[in-house]
Every structure is written in structure tokens, then in C-alpha cells.
C-alpha positions in Angstrom: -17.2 19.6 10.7 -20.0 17.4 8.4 -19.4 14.1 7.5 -18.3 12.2 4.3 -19.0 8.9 3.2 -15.9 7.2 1.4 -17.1 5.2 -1.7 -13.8 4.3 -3.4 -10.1 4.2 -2.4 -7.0 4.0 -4.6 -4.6 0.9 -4.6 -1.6 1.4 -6.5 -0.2 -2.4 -7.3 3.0 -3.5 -7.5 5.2 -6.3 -7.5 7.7 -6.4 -4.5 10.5 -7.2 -6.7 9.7 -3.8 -8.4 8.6 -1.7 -5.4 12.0 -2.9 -3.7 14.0 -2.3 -6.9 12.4 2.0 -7.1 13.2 2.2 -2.9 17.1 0.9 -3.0 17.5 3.7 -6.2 16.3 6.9 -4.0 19.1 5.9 -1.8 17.8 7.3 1.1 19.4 6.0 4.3 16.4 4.2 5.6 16.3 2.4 2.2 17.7 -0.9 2.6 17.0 -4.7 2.4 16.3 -5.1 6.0 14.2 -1.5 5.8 12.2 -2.4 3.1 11.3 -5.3 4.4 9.7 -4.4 7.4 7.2 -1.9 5.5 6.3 -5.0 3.4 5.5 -6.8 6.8 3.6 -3.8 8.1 1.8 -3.3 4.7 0.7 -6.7 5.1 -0.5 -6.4 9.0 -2.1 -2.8 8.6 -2.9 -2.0 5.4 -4.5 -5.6 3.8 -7.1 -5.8 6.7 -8.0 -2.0 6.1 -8.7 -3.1 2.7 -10.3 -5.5 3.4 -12.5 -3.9 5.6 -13.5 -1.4 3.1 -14.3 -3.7 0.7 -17.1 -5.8 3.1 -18.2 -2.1 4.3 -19.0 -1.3 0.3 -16.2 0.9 -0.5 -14.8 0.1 -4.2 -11.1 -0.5 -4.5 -9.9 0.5 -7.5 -6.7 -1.0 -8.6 -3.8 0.9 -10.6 -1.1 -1.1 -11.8 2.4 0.2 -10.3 4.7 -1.6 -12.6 
């Protein structure tokens, strides 16, 4: 298998007011307040330092706004 060099990843952004607001209208059962909260938590712990990461290792980040 060759190799691949990534040189830009997409970041959809969103408040998490309005990310909250889309999860609790699916209505799936793992959508709720205590739910969401925990994939805000591990969105901050896992995916933030990835980003960050990628950005000191050259990789753009572009941005899309989520709203």
C-alpha cells in the first residue's frame, strides 16, 4: 500500500448550543443532556490536540461554519 501525505483537513464549526439543539431533535436514545455532554468532553480531550497537532505538522485546517 503507498503512502499519502495529508495537507488539509475539514473542521466543521459550531456552536455547542446549536450542535446540542440538532442531537436532542434526531431523538435517538443515546441523545440526551448527559450524552451529549460527554462527546463535547471527549471532543475536547481527543480531537483539539489532533488538531492541533496537524496544524504544527503543516497540515491546513480549513474551517466550515456549522451554524
Amino acid at each position: 500500500m503507498g503512502r499519502f501525505e495529508i495537507t488539509t483537513v475539514g473542521h466543521v464549526i459550531a456552536s455547542q448550543e446549536a450542535v446540542k439543539a440538532r442531537l436532542l431533535e434526531r431523538a435517538r436514545p443515546d441523545d440526551h443532556d448527559s450524552g451529549i455532554d460527554q462527546r463535547f468532553k471527549e471532543y475536547e480531550q481527543d480531537t483539539v490536540p489532533i488538531l492541533d497537532y496537524l496544524t504544527k505538522a503543516g497540515v491546513k485546517i480549513k474551517e466550515v461554519n456549522g451554524e
